[in-house]
The first five atom37 places (N, CA, C, CB, O) and aatype in JSON, in Angstrom:
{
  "aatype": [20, 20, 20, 20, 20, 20, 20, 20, 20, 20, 20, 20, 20, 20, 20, 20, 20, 20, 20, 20, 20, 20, 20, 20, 20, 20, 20, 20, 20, 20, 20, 20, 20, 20, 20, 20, 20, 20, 20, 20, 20, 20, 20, 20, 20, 20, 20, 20, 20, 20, 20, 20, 20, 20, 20, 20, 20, 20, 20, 20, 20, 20, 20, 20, 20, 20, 20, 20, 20],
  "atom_mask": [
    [1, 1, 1, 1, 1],
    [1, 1, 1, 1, 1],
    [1, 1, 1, 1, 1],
    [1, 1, 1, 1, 1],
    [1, 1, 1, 1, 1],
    [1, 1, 1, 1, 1],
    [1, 1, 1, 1, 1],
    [1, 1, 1, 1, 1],
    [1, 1, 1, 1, 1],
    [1, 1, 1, 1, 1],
    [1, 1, 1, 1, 1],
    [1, 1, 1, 1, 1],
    [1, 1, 1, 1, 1],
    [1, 1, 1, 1, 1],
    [1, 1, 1, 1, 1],
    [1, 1, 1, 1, 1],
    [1, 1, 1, 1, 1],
    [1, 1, 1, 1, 1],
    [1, 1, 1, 1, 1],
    [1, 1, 1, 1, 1],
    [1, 1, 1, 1, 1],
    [1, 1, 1, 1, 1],
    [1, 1, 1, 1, 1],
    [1, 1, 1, 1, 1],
    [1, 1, 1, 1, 1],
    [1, 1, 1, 1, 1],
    [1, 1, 1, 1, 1],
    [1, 1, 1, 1, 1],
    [1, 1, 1, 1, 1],
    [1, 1, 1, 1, 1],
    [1, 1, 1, 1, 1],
    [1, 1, 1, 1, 1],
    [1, 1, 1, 1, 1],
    [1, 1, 1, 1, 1],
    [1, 1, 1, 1, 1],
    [1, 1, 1, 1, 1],
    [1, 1, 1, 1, 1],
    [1, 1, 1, 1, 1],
    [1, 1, 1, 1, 1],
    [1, 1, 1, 1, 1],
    [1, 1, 1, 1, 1],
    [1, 1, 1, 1, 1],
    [1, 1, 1, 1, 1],
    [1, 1, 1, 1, 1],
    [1, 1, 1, 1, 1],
    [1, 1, 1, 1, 1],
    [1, 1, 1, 1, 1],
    [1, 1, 1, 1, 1],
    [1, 1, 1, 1, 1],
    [1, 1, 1, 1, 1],
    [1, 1, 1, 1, 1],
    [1, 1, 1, 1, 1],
    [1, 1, 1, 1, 1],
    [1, 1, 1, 1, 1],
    [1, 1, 1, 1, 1],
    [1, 1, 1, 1, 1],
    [1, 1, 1, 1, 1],
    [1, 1, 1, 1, 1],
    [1, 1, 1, 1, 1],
    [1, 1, 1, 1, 1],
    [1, 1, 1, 1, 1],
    [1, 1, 1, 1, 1],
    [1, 1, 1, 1, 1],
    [1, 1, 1, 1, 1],
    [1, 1, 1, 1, 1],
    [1, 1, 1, 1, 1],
    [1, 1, 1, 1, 1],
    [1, 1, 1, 1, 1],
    [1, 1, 1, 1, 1]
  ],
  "atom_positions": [
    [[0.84, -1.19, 0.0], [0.0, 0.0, 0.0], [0.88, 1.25, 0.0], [-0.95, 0.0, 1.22], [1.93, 1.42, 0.62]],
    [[0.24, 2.08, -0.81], [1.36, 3.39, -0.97], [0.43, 4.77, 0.46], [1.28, 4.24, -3.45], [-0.73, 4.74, 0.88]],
    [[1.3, 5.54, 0.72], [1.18, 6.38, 1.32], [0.48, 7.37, 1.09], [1.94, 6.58, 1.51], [1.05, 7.89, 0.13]],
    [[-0.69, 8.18, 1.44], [-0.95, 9.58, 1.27], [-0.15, 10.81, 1.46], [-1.81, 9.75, 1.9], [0.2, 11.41, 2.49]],
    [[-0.04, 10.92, 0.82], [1.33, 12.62, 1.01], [0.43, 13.25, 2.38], [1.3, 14.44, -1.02], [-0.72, 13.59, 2.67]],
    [[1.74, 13.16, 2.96], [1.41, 13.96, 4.03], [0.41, 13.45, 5.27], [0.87, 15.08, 3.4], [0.58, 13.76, 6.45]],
    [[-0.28, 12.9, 4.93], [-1.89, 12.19, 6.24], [-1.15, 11.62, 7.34], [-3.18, 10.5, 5.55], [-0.05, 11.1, 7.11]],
    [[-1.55, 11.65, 8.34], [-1.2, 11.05, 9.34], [-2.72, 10.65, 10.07], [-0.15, 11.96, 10.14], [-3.8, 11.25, 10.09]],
    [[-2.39, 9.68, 10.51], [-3.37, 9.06, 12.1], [-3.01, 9.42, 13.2], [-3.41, 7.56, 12.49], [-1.9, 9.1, 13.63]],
    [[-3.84, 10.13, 13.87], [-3.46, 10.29, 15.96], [-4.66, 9.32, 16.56], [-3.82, 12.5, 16.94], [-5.8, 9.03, 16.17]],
    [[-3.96, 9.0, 17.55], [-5.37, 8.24, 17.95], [-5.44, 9.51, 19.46], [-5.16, 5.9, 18.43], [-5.17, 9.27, 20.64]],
    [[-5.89, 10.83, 18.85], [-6.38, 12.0, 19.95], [-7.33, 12.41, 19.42], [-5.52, 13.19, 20.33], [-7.54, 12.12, 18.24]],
    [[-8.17, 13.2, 20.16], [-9.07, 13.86, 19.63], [-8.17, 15.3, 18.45], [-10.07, 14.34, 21.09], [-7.02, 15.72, 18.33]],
    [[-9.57, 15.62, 17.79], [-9.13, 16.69, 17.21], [-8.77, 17.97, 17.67], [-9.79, 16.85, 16.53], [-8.01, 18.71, 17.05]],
    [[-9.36, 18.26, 18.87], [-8.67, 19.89, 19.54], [-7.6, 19.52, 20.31], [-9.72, 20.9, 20.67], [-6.7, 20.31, 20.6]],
    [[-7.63, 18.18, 20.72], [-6.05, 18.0, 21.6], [-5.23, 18.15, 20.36], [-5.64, 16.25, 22.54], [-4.45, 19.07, 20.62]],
    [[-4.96, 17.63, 18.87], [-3.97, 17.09, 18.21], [-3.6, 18.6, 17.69], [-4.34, 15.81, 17.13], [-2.45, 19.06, 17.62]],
    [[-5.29, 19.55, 17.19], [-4.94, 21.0, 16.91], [-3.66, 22.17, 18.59], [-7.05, 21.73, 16.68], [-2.85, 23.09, 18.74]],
    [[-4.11, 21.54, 19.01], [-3.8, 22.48, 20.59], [-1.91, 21.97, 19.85], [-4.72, 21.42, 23.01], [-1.1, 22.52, 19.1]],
    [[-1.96, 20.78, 20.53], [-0.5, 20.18, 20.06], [0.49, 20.37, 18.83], [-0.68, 18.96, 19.96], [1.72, 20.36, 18.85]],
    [[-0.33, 20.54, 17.79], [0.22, 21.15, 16.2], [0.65, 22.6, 16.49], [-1.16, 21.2, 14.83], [1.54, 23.14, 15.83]],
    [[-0.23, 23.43, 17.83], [0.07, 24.75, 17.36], [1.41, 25.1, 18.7], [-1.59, 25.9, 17.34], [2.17, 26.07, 18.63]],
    [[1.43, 23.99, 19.91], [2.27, 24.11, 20.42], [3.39, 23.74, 19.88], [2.06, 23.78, 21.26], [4.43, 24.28, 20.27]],
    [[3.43, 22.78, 18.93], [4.89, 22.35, 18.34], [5.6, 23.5, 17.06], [4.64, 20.63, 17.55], [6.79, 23.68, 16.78]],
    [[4.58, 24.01, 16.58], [4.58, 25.16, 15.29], [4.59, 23.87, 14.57], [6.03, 26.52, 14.96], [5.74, 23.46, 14.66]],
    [[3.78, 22.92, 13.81], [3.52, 22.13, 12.84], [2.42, 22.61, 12.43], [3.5, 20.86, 13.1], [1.41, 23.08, 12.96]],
    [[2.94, 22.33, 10.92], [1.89, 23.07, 10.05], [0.51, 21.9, 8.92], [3.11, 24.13, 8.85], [0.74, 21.17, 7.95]],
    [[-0.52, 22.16, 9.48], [-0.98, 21.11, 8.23], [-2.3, 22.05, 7.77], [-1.49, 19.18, 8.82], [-2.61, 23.1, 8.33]],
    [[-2.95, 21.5, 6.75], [-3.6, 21.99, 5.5], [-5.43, 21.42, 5.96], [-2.69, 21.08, 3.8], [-6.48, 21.92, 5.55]],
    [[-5.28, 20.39, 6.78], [-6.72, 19.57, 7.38], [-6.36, 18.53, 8.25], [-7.69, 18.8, 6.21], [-5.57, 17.59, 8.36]],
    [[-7.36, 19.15, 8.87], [-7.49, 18.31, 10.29], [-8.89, 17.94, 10.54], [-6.99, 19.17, 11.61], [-9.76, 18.81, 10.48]],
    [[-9.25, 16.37, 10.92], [-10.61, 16.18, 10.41], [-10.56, 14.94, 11.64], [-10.9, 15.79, 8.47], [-9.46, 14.42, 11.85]],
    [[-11.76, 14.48, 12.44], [-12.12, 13.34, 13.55], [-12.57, 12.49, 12.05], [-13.62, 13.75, 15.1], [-13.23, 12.83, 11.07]],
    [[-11.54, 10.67, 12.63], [-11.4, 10.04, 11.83], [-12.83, 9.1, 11.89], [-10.08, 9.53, 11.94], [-13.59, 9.19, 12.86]],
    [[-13.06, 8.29, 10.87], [-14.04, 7.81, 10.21], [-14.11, 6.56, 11.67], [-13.67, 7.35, 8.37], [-15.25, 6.21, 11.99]],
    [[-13.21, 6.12, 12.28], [-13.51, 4.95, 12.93], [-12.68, 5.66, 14.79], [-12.59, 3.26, 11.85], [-13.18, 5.28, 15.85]],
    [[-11.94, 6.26, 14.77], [-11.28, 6.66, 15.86], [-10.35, 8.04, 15.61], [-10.48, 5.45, 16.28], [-10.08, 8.48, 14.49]],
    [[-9.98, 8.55, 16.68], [-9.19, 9.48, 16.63], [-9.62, 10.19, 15.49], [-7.92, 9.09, 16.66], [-10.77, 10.25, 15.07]],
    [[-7.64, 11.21, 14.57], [-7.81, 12.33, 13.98], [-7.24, 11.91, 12.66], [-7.2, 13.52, 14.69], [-6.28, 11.14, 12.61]],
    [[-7.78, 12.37, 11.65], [-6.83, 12.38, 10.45], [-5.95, 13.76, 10.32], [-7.72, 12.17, 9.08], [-6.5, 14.81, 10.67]],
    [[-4.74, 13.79, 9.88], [-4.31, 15.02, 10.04], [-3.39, 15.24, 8.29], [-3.28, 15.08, 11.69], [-2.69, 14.29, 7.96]],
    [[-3.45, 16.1, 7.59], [-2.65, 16.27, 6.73], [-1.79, 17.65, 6.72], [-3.34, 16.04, 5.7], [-2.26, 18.79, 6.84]],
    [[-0.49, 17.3, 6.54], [0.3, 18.29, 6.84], [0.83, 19.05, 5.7], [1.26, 17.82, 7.58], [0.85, 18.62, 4.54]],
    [[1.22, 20.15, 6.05], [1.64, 20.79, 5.24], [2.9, 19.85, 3.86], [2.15, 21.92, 6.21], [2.89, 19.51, 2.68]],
    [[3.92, 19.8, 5.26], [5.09, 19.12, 4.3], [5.5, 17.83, 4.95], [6.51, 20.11, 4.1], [5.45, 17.57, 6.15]],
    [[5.82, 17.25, 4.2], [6.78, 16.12, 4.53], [7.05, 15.93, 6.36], [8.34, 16.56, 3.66], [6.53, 15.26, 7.26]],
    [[8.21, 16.96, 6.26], [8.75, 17.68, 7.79], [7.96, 17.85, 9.15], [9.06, 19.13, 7.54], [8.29, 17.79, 10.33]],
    [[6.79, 18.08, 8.49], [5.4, 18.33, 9.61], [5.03, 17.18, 9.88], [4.01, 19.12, 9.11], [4.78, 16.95, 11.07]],
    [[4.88, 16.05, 8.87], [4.24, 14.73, 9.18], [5.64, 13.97, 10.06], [3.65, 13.81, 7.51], [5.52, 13.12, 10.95]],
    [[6.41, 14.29, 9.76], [7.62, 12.87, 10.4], [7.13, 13.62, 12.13], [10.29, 13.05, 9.69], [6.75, 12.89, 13.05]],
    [[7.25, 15.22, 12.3], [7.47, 15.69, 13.4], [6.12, 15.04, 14.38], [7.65, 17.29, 13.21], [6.36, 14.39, 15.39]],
    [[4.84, 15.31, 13.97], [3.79, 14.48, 14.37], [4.47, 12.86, 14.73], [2.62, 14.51, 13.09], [4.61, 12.18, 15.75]],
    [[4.74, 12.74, 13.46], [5.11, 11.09, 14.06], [6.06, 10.97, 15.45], [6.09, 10.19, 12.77], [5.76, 10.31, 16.44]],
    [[7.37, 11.85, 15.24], [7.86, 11.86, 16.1], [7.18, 12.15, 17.77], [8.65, 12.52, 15.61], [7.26, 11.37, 18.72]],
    [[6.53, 13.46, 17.75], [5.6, 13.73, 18.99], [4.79, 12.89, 19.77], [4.79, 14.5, 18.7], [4.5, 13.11, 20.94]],
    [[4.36, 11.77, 18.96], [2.98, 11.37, 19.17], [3.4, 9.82, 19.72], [1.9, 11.5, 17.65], [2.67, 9.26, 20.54]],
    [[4.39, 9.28, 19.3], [5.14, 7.7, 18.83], [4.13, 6.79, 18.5], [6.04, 6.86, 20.07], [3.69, 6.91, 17.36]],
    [[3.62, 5.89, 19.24], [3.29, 4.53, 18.77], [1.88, 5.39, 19.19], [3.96, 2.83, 19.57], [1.06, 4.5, 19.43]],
    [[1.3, 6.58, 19.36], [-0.58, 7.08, 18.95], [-0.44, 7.55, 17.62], [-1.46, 8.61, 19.98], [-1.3, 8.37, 17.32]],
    [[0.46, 7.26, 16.65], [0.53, 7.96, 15.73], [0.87, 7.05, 14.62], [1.32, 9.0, 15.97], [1.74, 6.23, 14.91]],
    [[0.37, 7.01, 13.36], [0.88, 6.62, 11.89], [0.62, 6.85, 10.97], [0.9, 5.78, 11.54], [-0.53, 7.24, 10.79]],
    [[1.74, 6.72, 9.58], [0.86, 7.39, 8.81], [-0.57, 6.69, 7.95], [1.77, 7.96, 7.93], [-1.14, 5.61, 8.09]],
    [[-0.75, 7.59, 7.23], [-1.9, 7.3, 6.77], [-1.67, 6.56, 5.46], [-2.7, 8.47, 6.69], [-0.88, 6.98, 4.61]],
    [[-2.46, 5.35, 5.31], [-2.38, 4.45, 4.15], [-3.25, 4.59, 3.5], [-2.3, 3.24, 4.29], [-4.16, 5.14, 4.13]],
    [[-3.63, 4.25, 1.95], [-4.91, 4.24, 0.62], [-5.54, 3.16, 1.72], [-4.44, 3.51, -1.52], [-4.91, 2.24, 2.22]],
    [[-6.74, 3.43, 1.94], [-7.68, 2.48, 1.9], [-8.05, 2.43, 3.66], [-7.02, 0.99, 1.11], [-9.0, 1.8, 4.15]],
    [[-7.03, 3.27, 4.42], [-6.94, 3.34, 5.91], [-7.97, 4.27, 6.1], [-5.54, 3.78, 6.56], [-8.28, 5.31, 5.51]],
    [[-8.6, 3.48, 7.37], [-9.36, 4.18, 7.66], [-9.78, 4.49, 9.3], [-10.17, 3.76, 6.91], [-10.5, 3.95, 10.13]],
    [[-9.0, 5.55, 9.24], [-8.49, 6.41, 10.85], [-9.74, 5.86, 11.88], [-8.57, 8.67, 10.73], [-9.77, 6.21, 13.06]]
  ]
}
């Protein structure tokens, strides 16, 4: 399965993961409560998604075709 540019999974709610994006200065483009749990998040760049990943560790991955947060 290939990757969505940029998407990530949190398993947080959406104003915790927004609160957290704006404390880290990460930048993304949509932020949306996922279809089955938690947040979908798409980031600006590349850089923004690893940093999420990094922040978050094992509440966090990225987002796959066909995943569904």
């Amino acid at each position: 399965m290939t990757g969505i540019a940029n998407a990530v999974c949190v398993d947080d709610t959406p104003q915790a993961v927004k609160q957290r994006c704006r404390e880290e200065g990460i930048h993304y483009s949509l932020l949306s409560e996922g279809l089955k749990f938690g947040t979908i998040l798409v980031c600006r760049t590349a850089e923004d998604a690893a940093h999420v990943l990094r922040v978050y560790g094992d509440l966090a991955h990225k987002r796959l075709k066909g995943d569904h947060c």
